[in-house]
TIKE-8569 format. One line per field, with one value per residue (C-alpha): x, y, z; residue in three letters. Coordinates in steps of 0.2 Angstrom, whole numbers. Layout:
N
east	(X, ...)
north	(Y, ...)
up	(Z, ...)
keke	(ala, ...)
END
This chain:
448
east	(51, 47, 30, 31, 14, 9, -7, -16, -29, -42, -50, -69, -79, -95, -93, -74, -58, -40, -26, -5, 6, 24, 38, 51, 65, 57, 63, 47, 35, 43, 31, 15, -4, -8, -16, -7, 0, 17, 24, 21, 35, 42, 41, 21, 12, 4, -8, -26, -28, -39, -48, -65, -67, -49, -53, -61, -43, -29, -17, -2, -11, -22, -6, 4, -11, -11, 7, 8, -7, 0, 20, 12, -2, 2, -18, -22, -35, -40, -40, -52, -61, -63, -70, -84, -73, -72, -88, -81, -65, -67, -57, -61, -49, -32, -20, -3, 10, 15, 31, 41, 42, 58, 53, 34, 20, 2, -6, -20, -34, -45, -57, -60, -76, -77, -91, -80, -63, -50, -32, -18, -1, 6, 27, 34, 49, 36, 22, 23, 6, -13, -26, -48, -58, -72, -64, -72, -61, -45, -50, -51, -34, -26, -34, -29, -10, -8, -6, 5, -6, -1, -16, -25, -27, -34, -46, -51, -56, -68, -75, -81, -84, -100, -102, -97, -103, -93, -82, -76, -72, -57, -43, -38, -23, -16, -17, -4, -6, 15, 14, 6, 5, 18, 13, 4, 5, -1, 6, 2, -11, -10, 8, 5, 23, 25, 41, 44, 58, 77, 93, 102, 112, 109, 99, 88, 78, 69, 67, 50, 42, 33, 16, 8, -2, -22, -33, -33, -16, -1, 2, 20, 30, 46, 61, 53, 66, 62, 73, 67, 56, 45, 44, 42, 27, 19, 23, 12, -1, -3, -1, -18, -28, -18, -16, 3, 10, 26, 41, 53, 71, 77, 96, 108, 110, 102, 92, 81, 79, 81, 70, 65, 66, 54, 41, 42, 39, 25, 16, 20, 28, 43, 57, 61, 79, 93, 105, 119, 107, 104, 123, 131, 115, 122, 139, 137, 124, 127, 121, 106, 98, 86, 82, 65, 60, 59, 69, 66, 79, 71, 78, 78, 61, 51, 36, 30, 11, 0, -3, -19, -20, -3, 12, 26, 41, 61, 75, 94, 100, 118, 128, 126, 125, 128, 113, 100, 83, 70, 51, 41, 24, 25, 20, 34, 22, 32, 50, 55, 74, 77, 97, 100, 96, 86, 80, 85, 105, 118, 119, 136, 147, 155, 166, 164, 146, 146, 154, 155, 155, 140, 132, 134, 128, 114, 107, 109, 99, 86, 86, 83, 70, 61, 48, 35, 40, 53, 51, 67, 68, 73, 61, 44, 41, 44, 38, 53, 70, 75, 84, 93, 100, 106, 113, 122, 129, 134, 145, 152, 156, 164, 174, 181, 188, 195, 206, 211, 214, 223, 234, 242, 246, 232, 229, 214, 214, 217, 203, 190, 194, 194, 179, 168, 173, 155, 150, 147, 161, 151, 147, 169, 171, 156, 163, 181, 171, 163, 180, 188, 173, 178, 195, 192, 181, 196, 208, 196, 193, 215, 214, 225)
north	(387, 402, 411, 430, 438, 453, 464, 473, 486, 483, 502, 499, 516, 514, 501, 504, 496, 507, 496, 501, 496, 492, 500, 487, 489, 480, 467, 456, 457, 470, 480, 470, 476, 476, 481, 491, 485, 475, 463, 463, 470, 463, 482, 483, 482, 466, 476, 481, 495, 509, 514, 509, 495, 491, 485, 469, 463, 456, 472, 468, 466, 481, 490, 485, 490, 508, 509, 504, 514, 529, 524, 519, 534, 544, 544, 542, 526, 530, 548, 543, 533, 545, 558, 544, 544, 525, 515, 499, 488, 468, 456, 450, 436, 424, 417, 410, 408, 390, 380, 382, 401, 406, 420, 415, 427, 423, 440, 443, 455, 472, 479, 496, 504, 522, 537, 546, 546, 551, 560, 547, 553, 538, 534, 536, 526, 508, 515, 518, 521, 521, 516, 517, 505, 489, 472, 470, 482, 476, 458, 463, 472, 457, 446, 459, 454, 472, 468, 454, 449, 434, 423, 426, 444, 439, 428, 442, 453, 437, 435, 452, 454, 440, 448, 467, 468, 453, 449, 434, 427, 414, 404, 408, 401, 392, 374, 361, 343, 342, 323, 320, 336, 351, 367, 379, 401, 413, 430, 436, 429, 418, 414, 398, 395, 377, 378, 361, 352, 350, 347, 366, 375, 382, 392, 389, 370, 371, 379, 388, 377, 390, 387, 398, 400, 405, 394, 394, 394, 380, 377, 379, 373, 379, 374, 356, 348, 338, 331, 312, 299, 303, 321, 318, 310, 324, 336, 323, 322, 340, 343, 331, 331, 351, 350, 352, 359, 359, 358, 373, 376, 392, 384, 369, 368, 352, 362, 367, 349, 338, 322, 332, 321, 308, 321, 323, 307, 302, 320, 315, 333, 341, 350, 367, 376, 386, 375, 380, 370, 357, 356, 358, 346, 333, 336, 332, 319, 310, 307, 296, 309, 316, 299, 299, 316, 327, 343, 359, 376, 392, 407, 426, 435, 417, 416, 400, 406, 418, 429, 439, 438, 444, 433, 428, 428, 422, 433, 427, 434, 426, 429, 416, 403, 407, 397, 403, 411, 422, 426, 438, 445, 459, 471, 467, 468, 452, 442, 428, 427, 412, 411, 430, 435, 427, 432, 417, 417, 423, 420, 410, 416, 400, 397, 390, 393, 410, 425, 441, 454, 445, 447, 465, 467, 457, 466, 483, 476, 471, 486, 497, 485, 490, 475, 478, 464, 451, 433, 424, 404, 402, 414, 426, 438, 457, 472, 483, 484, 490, 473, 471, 487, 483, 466, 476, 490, 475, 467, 482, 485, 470, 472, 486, 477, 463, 475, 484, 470, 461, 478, 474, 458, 447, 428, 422, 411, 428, 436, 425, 426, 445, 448, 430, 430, 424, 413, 395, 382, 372, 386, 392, 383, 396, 412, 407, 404, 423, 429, 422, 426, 446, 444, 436, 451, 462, 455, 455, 474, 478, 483, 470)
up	(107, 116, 112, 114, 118, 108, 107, 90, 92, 79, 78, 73, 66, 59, 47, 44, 53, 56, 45, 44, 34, 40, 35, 26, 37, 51, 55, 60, 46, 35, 24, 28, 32, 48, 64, 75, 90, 96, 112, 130, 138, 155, 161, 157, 172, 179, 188, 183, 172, 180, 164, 162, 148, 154, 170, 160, 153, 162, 167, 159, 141, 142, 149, 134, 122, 130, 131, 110, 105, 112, 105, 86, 85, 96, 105, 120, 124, 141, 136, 122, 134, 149, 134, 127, 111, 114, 117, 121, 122, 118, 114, 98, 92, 98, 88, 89, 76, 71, 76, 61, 60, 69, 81, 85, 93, 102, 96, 106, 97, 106, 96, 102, 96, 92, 93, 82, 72, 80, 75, 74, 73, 66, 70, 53, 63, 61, 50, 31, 26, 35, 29, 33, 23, 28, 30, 12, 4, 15, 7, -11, -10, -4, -18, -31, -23, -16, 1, 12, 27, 40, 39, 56, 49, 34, 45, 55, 40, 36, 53, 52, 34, 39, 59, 58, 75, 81, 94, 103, 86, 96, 93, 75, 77, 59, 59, 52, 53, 51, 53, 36, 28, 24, 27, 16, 19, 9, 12, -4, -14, -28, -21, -11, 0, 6, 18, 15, 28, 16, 20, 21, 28, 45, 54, 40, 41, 26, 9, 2, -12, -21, -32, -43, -60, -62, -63, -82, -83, -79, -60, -58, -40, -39, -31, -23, -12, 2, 13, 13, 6, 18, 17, -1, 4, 13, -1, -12, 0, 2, -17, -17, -32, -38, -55, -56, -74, -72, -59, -62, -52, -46, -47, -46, -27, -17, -7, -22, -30, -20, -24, -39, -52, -42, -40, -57, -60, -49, -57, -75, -75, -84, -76, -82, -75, -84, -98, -82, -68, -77, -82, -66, -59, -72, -67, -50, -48, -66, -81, -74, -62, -74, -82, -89, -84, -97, -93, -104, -104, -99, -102, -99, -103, -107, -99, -87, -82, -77, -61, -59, -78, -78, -89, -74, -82, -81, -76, -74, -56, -58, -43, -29, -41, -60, -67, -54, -63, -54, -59, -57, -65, -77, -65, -55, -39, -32, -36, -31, -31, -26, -14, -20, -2, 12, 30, 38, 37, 25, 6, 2, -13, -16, -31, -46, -48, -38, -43, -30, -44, -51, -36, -35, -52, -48, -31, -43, -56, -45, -36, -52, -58, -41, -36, -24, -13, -13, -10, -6, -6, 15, 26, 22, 7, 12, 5, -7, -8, 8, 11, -6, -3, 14, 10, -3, 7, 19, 7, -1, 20, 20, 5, 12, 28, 18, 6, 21, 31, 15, 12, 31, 27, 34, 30, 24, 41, 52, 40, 44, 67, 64, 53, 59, 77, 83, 70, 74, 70, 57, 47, 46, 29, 23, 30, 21, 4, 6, 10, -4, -14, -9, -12, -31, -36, -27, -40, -53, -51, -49, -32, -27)
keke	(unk, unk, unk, unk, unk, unk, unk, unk, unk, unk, unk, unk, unk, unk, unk, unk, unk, unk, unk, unk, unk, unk, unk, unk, unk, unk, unk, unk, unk, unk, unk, unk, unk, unk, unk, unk, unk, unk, unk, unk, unk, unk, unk, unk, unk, unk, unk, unk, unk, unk, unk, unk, unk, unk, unk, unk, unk, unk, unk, unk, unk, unk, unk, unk, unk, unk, unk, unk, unk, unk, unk, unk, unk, unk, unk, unk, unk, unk, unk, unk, unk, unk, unk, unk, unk, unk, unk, unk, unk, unk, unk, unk, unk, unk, unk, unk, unk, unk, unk, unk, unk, unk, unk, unk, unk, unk, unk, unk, unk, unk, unk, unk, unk, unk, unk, unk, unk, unk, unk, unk, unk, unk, unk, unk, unk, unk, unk, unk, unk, unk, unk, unk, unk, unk, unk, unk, unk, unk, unk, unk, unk, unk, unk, unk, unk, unk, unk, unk, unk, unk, unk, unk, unk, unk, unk, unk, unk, unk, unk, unk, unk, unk, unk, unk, unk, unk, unk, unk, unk, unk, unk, unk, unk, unk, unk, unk, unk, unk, unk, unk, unk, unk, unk, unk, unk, unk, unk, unk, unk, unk, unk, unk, unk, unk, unk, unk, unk, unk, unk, unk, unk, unk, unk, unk, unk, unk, unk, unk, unk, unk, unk, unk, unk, unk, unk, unk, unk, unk, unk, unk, unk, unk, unk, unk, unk, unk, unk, unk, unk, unk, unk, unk, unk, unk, unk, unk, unk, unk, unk, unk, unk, unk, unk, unk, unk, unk, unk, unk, unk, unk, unk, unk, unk, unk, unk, unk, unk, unk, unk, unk, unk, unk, unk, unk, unk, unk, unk, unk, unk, unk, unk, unk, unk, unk, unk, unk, unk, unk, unk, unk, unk, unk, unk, unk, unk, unk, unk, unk, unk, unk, unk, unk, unk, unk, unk, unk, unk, unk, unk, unk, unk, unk, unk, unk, unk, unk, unk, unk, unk, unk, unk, unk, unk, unk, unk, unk, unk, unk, unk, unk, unk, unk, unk, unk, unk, unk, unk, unk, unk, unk, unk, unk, unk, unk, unk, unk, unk, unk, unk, unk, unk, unk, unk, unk, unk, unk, unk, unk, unk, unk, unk, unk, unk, unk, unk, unk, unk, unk, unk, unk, unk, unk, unk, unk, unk, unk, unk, unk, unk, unk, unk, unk, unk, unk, unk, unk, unk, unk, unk, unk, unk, unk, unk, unk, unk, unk, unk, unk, unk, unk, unk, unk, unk, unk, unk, unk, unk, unk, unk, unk, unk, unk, unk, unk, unk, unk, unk, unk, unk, unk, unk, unk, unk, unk, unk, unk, unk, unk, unk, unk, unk, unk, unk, unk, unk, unk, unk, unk, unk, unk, unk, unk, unk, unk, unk, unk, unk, unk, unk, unk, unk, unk, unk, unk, unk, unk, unk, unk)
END
């Protein structure tokens, strides 16, 4: 898979470090705490930089520094640099992304020293907030669950929180062992995300396994499903000695519990879902796929655990699937929604279980309930609404095709070569089911 290079400029003044934080449209890493930087561009010059302190670096690096400094801030570095503003440029850590992630960086880290603070004119086009503040404080927002931070970051902050001065700090790349273990992230803290290896549909290869509770309360994994016996295996392994409470299911769909029940099992753990998952579950994979696992019903407003102290409760979020449940803490400062929307392909509305006009009801409701970042079940969590909103727009766009395209006559076949004409072959029968999907909450509302 291809790597793409990228540079952060990590502002150092006195004992304090210059953060952003993205805005949630972005596409890569919507809404997160960062340093400010972005990719090498094949237009950024291979030569060396003139600049003192950038004569040091390879050219095309420092020219890509300079070049996004002056497009994210709106300062100048070697203007900074010629005035003795800036005291020193150093690399100060590496890291690349790891093999799962779709779109995968090798960010390279400067930190830029300063005699004084300078005046940032942040891009309100890529940057929602700023923020001056020691690694320390950075940390302690991030275990108060206030911030999303990709884990080098977060390593960074710790390198420096021990070495202010510190440079040179390596290769903090992350670290899986795939061939024995599955992979644990944690964006936000207290919500450990295993993207564990399933059988789903494309693009996406795997689904998010999510663990959560405080140490004093139960520790809850949702939506286990791994692919095989061996995977399962993994999932145990890196599960190790984590004393699992309970295993709870977002909805009735494979990808969510697969292998499930044998977990189960080999934790000695029951398995909580909605009476309509487990029905539907029951319905398609008999009577005897739940045999001696205890299965208990949860509903809307119970509550499974605690999150910084905080109850994480049940919400129905009907719609893709009409038993699916959500959680999220009382504070609402996270939600994860399971299939309601992802940022790895498209959400299917596929009859019986899903319901277009339940699906809008749904992206409404959790757009008026406002949580602070989303956590889907197939991609990484992002901060706000911003995409709930679009995915809605982009169905209620849709929609409006079909009637129209409907009103002039157009079969369902000729639908799906006029509004899908790029998609790949295998995932046709998908794009019908949206369609039809549309054209059921169409009748459903008298429009046609």
């Amino acid at each position: 898979m291809h790597v793409i290079d990228s540079v952060a400029a990590v502002f150092c003044f006195e004992d304090q470090l210059f953060m952003v934080r993205r805005q949630p449209h972005l596409h890569a890493f919507p809404g997160y705490d960062a340093f400010p930087g972005g990719k090498i561009d094949a237009e950024d010059s291979l030569s060396q930089h003139p600049a003192r302190f950038l004569l040091d670096w390879e050219g095309q690096k420092m020219h890509a520094l300079v070049r996004e400094i002056k497009e994210e801030l709106g300062y100048d570095l070697p203007a900074g640099i010629a005035s003795g503003q800036v005291t020193s440029v150093k690399l100060l850590a590496s890291a690349v992304a790891p093999a799962m992630v779709p779109v995968r960086f090798r960010l390279h880290f400067f930190r830029i020293d300063l005699q004084t603070l300078p005046v940032f004119k942040p891009d309100p086009g890529e940057i929602a907030e700023t923020f001056w503040a020691t690694p320390r404080q950075f940390l302690d927002r991030f275990h108060r669950g206030d911030a999303l931070m990709v884990p080098p970051l977060r390593w960074v902050l710790e390198k420096l929180c021990r070495t202010p001065l510190g440079s040179d700090l390596g290769d903090l790349s992350p670290q899986f062992d795939e061939d024995n273990f599955v992979p644990v992230l944690e964006p936000l803290s207290g919500l450990r995300i295993l993207p564990v290896p399933c059988r789903t549909l494309p693009p996406a290869n795997r689904t998010n396994a999510f663990l959560l509770g405080d140490d004093d309360s139960p520790k809850v994994l949702v939506d286990p499903s791994p692919e095989s016996p061996d995977v399962l295996d993994k999932l145990l392994r890196t599960l190790g000695q984590e004393p699992v409470s309970a295993l709870f299911l977002t909805h009735h769909h494979a990808d969510h519990h697969q292998h499930a029940p044998e977990l189960a099992k080999r934790l000695n753990v029951p398995v909580w879902m909605s009476e309509d998952t487990r029905a539907r579950i029951v319905q398609k994979q008999g009577s005897v796929y739940f045999s001696g696992v205890q299965v208990e019903i949860k509903r809307e407003g119970d509550s499974l655990t605690n999150w910084k102290g905080e109850a994480v409760r049940v919400h129905e979020v009907p719609g893709h699937d009409a038993g699916q449940l959500a959680l999220a803490p009382v504070s609402l400062r996270w939600f994860i929604v399971g299939d309601l929307i992802q940022n790895v392909g498209t959400v299917v509305i596929s009859a019986p279980e899903g319901d277009m006009a339940a699906y809008f009801q749904t992206l409404e409701k959790v757009i008026r309930l406002c949580p602070a970042v989303i956590v889907p079940s197939h991609g990484m969590p992002m901060r706000g609404t911003y995409r709930l909103g679009a995915a809605l727009q982009h169905r209620r766009e849709r929609e409006r095709v079909i009637h129209e395209l409907h009103a002039k006559g157009k079969s369902q076949s000729e639908m799906l070569g006029i509004i899908y004409p790029e998609v790949e072959r295998q995932l046709l029968p998908f794009a019908m089911e949206n369609i039809r999907a549309h054209l059921a909450k169409l009748r459903q509302d008298g429009l046609i």
